[in-house]
MOPAC internal coordinates of N, CA, C and O (Angstrom, degrees):
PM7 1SCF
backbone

  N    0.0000 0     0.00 0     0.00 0    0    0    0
  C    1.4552 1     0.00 0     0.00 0    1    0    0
  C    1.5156 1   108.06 1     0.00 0    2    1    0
  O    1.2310 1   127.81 1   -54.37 1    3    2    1
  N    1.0660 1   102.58 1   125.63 1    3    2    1
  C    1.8116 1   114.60 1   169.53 1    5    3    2
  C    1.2075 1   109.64 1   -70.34 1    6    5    3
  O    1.2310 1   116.21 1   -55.03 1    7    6    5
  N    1.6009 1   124.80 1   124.97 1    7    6    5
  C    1.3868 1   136.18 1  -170.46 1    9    7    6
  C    1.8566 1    98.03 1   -66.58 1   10    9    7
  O    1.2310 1   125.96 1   135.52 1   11   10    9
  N    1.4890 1   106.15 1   -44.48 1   11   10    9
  C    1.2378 1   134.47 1  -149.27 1   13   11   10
  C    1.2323 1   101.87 1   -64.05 1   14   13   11
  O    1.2310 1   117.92 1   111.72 1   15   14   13
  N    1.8505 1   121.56 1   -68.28 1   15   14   13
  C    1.6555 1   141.62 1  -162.37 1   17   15   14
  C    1.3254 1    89.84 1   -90.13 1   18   17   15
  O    1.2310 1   112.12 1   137.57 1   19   18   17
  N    1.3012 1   132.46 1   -42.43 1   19   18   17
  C    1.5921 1   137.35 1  -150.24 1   21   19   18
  C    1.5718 1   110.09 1    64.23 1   22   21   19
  O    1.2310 1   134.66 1  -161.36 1   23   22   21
  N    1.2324 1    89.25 1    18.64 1   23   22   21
  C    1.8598 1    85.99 1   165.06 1   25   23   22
  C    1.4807 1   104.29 1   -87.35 1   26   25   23
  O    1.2310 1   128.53 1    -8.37 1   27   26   25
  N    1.3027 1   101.18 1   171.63 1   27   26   25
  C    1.4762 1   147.20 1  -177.55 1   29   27   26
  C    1.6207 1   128.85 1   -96.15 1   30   29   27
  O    1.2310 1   115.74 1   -76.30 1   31   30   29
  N    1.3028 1   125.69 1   103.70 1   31   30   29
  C    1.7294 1   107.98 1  -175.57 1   33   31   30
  C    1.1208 1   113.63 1  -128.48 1   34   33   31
  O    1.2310 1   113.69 1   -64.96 1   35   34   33
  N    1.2763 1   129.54 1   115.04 1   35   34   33
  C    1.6191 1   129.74 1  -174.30 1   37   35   34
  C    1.6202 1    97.91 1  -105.04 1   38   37   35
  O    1.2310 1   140.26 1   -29.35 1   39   38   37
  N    1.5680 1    78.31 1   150.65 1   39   38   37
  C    2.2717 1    82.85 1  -176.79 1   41   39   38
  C    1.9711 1    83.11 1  -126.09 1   42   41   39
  O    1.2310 1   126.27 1   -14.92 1   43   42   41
  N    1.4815 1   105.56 1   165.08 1   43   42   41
  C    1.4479 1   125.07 1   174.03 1   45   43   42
  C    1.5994 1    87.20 1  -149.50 1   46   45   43
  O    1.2310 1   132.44 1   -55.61 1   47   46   45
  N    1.6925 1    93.57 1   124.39 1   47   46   45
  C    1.6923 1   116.39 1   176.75 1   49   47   46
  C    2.2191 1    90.87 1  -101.40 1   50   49   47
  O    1.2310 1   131.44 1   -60.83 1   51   50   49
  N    1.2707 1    95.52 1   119.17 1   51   50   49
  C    1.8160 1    84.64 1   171.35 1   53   51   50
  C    1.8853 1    90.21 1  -132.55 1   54   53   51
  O    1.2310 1   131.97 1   -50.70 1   55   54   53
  N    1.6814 1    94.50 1   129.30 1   55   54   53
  C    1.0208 1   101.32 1   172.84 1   57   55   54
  C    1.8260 1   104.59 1  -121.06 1   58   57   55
  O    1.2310 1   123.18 1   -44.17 1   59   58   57
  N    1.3951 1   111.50 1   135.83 1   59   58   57
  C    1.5250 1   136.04 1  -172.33 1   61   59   58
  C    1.2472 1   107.95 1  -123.71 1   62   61   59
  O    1.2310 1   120.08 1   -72.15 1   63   62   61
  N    1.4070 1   117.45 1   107.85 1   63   62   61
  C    1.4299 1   133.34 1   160.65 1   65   63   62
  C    1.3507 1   125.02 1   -84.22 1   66   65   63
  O    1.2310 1   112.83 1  -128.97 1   67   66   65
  N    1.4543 1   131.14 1    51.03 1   67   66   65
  C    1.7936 1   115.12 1   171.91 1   69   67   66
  C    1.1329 1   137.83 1   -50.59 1   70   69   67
  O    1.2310 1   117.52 1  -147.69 1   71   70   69
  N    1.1008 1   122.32 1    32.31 1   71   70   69
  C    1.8553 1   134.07 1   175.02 1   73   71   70
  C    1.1435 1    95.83 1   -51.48 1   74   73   71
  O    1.2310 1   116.97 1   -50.93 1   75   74   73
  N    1.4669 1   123.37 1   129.07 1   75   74   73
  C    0.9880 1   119.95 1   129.85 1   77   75   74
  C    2.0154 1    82.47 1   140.90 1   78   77   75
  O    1.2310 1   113.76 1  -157.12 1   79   78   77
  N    1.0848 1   129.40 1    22.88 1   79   78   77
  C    1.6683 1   127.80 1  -165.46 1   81   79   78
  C    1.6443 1    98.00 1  -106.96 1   82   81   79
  O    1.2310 1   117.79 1   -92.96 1   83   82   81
  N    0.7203 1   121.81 1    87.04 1   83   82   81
  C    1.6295 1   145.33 1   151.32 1   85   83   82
  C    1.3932 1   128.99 1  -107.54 1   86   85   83
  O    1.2310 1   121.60 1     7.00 1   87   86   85
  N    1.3330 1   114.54 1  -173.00 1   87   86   85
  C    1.4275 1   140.49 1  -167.82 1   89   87   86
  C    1.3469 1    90.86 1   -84.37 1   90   89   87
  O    1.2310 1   122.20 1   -54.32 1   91   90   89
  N    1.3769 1   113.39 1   125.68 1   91   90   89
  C    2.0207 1   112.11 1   174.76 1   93   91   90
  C    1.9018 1    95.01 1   -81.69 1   94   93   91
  O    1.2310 1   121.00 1   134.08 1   95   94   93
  N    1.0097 1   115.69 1   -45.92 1   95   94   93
  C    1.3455 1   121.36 1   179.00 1   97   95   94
  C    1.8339 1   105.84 1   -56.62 1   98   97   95
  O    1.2310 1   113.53 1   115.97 1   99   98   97
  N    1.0063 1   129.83 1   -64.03 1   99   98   97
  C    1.5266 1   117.22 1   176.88 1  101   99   98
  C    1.4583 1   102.06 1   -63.78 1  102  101   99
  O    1.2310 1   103.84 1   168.73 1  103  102  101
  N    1.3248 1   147.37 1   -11.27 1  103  102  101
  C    1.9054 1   123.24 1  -136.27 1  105  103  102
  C    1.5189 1    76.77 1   -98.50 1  106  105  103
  O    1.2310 1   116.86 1   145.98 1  107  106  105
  N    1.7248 1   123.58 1   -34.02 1  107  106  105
  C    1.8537 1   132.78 1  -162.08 1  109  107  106
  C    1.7116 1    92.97 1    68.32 1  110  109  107
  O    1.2310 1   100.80 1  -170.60 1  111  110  109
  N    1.0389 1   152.49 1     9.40 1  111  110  109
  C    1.6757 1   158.14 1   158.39 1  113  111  110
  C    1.4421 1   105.43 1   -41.30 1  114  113  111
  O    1.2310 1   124.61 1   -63.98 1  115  114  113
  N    1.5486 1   108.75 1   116.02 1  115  114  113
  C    1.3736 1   126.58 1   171.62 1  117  115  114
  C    1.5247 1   120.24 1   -94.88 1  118  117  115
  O    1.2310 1   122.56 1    -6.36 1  119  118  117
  N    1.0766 1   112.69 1   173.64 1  119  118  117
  C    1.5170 1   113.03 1   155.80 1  121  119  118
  C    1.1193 1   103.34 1    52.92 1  122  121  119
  O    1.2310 1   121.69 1    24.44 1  123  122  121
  N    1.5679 1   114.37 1  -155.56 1  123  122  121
  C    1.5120 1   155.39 1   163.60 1  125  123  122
  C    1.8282 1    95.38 1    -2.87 1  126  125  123
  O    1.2310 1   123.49 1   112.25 1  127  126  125
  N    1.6676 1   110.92 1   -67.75 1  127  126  125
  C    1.2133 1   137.18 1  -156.32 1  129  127  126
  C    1.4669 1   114.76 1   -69.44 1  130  129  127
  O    1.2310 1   129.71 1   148.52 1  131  130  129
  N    1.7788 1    98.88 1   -31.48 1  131  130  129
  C    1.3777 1   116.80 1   157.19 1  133  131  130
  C    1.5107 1   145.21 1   -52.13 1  134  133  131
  O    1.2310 1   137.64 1   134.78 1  135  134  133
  N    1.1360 1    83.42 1   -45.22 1  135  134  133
  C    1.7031 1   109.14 1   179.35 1  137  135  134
  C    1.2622 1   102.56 1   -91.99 1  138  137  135
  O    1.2310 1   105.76 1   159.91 1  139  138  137
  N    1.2836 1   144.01 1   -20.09 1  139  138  137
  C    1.5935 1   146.82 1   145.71 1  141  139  138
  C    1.5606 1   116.42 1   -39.35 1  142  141  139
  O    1.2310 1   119.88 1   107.01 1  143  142  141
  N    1.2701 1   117.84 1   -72.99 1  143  142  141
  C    1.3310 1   160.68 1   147.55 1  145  143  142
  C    1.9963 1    78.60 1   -10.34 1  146  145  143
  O    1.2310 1   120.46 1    68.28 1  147  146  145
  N    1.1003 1   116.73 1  -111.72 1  147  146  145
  C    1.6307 1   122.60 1  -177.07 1  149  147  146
  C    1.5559 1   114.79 1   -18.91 1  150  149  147
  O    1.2310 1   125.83 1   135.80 1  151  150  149
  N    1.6354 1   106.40 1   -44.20 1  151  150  149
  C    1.8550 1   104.81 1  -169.13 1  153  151  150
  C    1.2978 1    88.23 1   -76.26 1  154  153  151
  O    1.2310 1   116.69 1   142.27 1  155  154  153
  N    0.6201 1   123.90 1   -37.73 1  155  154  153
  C    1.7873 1   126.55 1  -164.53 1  157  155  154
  C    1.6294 1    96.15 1   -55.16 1  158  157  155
  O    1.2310 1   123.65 1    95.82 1  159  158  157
  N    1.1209 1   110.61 1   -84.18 1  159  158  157
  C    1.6361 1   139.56 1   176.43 1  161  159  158
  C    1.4970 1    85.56 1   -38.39 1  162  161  159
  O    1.2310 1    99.18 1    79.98 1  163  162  161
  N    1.0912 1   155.09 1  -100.02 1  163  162  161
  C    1.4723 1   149.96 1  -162.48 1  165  163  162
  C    1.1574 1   111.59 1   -44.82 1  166  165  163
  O    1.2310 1   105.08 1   139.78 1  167  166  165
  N    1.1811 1   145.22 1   -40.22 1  167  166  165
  C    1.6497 1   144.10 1   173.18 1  169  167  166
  C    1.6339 1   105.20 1   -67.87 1  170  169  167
  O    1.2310 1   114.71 1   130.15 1  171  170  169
  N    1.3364 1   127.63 1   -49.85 1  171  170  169
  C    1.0287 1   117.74 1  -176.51 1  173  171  170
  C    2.1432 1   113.83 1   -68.98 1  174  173  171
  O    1.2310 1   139.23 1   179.45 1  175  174  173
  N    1.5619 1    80.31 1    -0.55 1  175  174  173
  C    1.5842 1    75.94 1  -173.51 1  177  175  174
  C    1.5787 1   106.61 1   -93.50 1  178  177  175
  O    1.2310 1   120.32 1   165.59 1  179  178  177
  N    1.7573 1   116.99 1   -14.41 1  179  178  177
  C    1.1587 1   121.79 1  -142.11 1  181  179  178
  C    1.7408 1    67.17 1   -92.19 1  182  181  179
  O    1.2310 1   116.05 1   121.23 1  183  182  181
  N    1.5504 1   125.12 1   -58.77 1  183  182  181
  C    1.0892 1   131.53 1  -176.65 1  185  183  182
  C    1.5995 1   108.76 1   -34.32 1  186  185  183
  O    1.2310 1   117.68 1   116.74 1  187  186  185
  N    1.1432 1   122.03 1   -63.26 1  187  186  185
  C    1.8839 1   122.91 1  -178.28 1  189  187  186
  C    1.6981 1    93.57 1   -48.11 1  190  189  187
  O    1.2310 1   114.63 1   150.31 1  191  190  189
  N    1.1615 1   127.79 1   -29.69 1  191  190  189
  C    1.2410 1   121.14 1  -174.50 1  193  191  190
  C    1.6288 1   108.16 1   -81.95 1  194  193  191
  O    1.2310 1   120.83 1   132.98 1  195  194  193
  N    1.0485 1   116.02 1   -47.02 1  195  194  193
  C    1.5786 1   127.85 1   178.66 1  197  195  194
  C    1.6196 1    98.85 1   -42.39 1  198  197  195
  O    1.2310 1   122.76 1   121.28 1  199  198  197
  N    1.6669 1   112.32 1   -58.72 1  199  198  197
  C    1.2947 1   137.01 1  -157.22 1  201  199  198
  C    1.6191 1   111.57 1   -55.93 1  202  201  199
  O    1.2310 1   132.45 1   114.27 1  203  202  201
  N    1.6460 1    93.55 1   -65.73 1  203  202  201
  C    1.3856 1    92.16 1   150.81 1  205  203  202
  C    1.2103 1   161.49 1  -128.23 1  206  205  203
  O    1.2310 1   127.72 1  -109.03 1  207  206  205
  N    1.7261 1   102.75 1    70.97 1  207  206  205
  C    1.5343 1   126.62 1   145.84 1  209  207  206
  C    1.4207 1   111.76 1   -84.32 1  210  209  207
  O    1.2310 1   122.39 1   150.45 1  211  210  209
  N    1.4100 1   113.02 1   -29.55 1  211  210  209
  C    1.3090 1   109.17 1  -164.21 1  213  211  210
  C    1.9474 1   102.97 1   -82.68 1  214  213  211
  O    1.2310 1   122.83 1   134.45 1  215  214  213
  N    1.2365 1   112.19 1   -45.55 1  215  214  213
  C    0.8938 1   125.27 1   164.98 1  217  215  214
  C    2.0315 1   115.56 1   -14.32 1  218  217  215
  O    1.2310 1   138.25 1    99.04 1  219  218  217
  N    1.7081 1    82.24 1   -80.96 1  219  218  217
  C    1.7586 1    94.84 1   152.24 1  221  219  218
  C    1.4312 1   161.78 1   -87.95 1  222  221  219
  O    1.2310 1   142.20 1  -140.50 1  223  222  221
  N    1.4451 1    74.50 1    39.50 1  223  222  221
  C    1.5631 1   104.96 1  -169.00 1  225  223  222
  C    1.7722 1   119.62 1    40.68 1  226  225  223
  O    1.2310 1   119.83 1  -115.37 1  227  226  225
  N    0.7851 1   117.94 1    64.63 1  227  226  225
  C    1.3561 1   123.48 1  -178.62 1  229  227  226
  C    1.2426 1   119.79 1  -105.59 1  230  229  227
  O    1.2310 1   129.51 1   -35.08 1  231  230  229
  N    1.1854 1    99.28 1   144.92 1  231  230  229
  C    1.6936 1   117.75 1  -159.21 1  233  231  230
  C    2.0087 1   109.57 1   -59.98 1  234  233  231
  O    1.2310 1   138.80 1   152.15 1  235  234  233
  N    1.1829 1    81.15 1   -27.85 1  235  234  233
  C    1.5979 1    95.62 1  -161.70 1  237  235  234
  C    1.5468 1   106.15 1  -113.61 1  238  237  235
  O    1.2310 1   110.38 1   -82.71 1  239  238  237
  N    1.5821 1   135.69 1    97.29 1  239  238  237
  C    1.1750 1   139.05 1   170.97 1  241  239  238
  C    1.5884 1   128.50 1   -99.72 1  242  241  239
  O    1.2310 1   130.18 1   -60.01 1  243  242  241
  N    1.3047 1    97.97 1   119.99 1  243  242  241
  C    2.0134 1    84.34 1  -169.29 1  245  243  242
  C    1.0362 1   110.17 1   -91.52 1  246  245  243
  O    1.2310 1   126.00 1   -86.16 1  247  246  245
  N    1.6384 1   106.08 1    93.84 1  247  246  245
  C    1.4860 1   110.18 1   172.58 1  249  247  246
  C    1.6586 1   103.29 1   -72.06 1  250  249  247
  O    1.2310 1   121.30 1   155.54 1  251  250  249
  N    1.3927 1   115.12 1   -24.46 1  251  250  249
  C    1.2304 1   116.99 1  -159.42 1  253  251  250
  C    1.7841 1   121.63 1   -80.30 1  254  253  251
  O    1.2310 1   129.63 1  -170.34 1  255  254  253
  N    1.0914 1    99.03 1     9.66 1  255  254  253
  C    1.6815 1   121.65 1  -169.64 1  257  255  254
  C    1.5517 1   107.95 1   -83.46 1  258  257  255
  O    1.2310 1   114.10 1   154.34 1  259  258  257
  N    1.3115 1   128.77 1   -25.66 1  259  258  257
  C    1.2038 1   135.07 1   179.99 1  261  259  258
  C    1.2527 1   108.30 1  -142.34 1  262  261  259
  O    1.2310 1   125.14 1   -24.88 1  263  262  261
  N    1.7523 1   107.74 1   155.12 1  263  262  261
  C    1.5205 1   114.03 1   166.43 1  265  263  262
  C    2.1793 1   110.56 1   -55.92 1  266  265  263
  O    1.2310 1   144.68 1   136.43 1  267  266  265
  N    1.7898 1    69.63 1   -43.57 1  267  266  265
  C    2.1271 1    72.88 1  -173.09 1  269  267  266
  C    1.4125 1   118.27 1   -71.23 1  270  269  267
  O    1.2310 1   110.62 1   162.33 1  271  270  269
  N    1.3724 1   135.23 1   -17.67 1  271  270  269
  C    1.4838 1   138.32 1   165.25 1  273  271  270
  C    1.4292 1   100.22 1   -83.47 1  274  273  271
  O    1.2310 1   104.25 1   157.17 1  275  274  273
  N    1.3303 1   146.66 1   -22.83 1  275  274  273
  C    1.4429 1   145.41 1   170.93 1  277  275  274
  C    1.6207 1   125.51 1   -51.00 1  278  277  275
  O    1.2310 1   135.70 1   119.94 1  279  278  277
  N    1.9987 1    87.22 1   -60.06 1  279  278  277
  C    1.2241 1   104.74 1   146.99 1  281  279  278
  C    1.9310 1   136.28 1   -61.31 1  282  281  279
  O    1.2310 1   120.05 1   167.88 1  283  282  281
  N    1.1140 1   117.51 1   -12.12 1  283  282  281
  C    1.6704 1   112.55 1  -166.69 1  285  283  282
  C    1.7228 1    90.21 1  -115.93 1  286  285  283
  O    1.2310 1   122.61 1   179.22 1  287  286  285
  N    1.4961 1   112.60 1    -0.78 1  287  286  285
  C    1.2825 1   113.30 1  -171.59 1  289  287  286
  C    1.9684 1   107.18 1   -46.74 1  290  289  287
  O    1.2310 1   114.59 1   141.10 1  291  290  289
  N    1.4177 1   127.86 1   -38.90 1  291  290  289
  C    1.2182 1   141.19 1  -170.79 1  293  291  290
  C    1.8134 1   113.81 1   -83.50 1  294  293  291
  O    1.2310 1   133.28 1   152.11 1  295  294  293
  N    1.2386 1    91.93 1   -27.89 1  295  294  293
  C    1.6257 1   110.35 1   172.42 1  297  295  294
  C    1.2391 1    96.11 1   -68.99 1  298  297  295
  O    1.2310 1   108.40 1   102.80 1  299  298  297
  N    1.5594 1   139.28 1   -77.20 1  299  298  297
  C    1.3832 1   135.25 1  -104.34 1  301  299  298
  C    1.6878 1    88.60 1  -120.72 1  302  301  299
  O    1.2310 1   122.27 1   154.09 1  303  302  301
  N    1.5618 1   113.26 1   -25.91 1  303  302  301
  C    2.1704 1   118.11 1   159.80 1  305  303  302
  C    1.1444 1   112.99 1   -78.08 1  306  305  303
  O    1.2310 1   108.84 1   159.02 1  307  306  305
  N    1.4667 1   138.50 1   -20.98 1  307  306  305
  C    1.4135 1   107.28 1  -138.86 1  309  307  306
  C    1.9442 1    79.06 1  -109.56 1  310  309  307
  O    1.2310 1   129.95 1    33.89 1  311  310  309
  N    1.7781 1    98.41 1  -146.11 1  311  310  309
  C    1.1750 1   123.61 1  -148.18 1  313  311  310
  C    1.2070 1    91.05 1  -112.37 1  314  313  311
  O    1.2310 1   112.92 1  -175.04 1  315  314  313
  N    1.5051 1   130.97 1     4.96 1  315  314  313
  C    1.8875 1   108.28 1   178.65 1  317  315  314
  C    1.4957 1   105.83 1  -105.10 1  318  317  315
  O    1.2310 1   133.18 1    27.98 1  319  318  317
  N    1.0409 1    92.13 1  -152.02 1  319  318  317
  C    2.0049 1    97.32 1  -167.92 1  321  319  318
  C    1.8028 1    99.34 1  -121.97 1  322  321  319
  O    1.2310 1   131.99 1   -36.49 1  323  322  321
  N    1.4158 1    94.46 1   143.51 1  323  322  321
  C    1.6200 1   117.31 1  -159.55 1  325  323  322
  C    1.1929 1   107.03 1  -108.35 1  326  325  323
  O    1.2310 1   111.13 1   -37.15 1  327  326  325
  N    1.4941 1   134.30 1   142.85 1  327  326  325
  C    1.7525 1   100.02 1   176.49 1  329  327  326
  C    1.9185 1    78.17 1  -143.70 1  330  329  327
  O    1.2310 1   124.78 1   -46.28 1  331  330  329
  N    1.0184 1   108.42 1   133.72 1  331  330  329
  C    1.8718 1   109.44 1   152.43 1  333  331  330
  C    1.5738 1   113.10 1  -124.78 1  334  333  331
  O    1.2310 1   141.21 1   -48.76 1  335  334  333
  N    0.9741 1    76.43 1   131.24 1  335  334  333
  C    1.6623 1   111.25 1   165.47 1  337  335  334
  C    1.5959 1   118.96 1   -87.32 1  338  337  335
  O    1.2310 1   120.93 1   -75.91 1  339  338  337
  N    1.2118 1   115.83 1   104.09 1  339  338  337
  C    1.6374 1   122.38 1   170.20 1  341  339  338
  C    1.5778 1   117.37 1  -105.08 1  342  341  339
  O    1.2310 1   121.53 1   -34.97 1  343  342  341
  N    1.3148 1   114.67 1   145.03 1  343  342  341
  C    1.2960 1   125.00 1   169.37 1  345  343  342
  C    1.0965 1   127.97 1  -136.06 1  346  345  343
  O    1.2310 1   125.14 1   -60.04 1  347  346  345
  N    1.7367 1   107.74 1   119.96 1  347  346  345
  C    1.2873 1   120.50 1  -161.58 1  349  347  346
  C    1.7493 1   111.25 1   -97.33 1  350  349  347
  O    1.2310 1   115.52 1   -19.19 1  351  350  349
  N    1.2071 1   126.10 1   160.81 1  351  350  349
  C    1.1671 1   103.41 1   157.89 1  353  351  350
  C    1.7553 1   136.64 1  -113.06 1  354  353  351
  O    1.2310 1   119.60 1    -1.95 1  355  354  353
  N    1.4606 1   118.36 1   178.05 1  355  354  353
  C    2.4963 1    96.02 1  -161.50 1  357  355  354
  C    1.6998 1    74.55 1  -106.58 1  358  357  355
  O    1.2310 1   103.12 1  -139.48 1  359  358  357
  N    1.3368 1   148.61 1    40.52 1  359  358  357
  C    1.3863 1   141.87 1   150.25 1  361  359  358
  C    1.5974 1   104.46 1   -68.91 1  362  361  359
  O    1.2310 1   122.83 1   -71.06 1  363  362  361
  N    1.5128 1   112.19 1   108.94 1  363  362  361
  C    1.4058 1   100.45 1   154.64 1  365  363  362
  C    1.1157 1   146.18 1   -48.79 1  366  365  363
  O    1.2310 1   116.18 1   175.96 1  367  366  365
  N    1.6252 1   124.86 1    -4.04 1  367  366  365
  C    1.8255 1   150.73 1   171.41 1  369  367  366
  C    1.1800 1    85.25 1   -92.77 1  370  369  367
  O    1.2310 1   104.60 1  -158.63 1  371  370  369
  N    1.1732 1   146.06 1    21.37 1  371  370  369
  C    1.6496 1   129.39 1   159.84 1  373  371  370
  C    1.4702 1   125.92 1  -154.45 1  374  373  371
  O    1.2310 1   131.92 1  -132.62 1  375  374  373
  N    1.2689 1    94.59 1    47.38 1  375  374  373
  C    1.7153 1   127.98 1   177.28 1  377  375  374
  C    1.2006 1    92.68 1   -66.26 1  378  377  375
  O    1.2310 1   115.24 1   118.14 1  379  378  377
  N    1.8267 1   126.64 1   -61.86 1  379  378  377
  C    1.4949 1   100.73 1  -162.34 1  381  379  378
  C    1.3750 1   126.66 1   -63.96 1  382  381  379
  O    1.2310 1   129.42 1   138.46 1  383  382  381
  N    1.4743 1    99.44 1   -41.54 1  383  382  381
  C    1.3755 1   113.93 1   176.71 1  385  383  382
  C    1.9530 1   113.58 1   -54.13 1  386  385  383
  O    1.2310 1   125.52 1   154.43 1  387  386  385
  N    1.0978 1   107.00 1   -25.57 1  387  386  385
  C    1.5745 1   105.69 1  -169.46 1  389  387  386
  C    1.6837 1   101.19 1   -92.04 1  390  389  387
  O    1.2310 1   113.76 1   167.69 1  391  390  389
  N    1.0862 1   129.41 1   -12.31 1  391  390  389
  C    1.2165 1   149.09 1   176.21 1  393  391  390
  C    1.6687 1   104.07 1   -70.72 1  394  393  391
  O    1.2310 1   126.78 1    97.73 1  395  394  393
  N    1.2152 1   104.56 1   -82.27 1  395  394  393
  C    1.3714 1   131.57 1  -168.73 1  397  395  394
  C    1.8906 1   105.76 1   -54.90 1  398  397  395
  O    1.2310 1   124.47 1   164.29 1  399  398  397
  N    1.4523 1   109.02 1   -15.71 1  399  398  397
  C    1.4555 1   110.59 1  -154.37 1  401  399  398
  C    2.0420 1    77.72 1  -114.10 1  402  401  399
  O    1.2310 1   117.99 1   148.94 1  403  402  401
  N    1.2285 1   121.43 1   -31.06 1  403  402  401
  C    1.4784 1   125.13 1  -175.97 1  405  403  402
  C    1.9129 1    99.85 1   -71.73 1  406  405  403
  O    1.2310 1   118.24 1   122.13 1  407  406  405
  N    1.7386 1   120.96 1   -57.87 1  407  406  405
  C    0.7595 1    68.90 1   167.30 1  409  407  406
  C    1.8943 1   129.15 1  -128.11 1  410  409  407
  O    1.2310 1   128.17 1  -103.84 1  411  410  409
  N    1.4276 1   101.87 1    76.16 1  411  410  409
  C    1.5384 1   109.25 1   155.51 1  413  411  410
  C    1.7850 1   113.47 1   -94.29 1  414  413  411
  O    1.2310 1   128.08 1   165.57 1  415  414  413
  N    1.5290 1   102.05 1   -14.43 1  415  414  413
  C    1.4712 1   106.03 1   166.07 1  417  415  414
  C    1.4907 1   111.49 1   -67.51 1  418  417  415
  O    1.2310 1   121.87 1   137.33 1  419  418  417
  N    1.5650 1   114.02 1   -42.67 1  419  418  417
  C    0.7539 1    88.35 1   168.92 1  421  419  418
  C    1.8910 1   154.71 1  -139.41 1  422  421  419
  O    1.2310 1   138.22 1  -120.57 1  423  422  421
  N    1.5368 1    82.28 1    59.43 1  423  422  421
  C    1.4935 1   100.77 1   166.68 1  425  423  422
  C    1.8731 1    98.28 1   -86.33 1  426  425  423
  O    1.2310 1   117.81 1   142.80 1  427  426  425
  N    1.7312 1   121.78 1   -37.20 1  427  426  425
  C    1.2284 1   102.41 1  -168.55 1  429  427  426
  C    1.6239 1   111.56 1   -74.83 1  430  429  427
  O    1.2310 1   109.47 1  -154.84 1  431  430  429
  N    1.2981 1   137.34 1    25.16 1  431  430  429
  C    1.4323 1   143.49 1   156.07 1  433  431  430
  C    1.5857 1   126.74 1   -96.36 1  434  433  431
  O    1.2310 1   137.70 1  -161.33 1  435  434  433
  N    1.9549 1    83.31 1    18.67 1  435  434  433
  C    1.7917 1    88.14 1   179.87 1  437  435  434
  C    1.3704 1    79.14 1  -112.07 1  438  437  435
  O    1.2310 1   106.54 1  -177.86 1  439  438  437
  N    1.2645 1   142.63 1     2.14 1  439  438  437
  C    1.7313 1   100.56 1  -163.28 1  441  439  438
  C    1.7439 1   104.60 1  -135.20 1  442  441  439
  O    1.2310 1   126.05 1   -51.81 1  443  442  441
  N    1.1615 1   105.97 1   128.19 1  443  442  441
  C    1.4337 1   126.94 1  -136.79 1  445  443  442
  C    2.3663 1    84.16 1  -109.80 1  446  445  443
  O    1.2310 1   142.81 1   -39.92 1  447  446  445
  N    1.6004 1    73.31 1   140.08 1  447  446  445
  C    1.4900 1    85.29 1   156.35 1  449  447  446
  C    1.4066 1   144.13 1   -85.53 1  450  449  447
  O    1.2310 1   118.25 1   -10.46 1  451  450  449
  N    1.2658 1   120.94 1   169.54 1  451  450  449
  C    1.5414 1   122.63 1  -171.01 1  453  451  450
  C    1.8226 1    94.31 1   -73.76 1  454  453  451
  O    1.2310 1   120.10 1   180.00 1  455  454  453

């Protein structure tokens, strides 16, 4: 609380790790590691979807499509500052993936805060 304005300022730190978003067909990932592998890959997709509605300003945003856009729902509307970090890799066997991950970077540099 500011002695000064008598306002009020709350901060939210959200940190998101997607390791692990690849090709299920190249990763050979079974089991347990498999079904990881998919949530992963589906959240980040629900997210490209989140990304761009917002992008185009659209009335209608599905935060509600994933646990992880549910959660970033306050991050990715409101009024603070967003930052992602992607990591690609310089393996020539991972062109698509470094492609596809370059540009989901960058559709999220179209979509601007309140």
């Amino acid at each position: 609380r500011n002695s000064l304005s008598k306002q009020t300022v709350s901060s939210v730190l959200t940190l998101v790790d997607l390791a692990g978003s690849e090709r299920v067909s190249k990763s050979n990932v079974e089991g347990d590691r498999l079904e990881e592998t998919k949530n992963i890959n589906s959240s980040l997709s629900s997210l490209g979807s989140c990304v761009k509605a917002l992008a185009e300003n659209n009335s209608h945003v599905p935060y509600r499509n994933s646990k992880l856009t549910y959660l970033l729902h306050s991050a990715l509307s409101g009024s603070g500052k967003t930052a992602f970090l992607v990591n690609i890799s310089p393996e020539d066997d991972s062109i698509g993936e470094t492609l596809c991950t370059l540009r989901f970077a960058d559709n999220l540099k179209n979509v601007k805060s309140k």
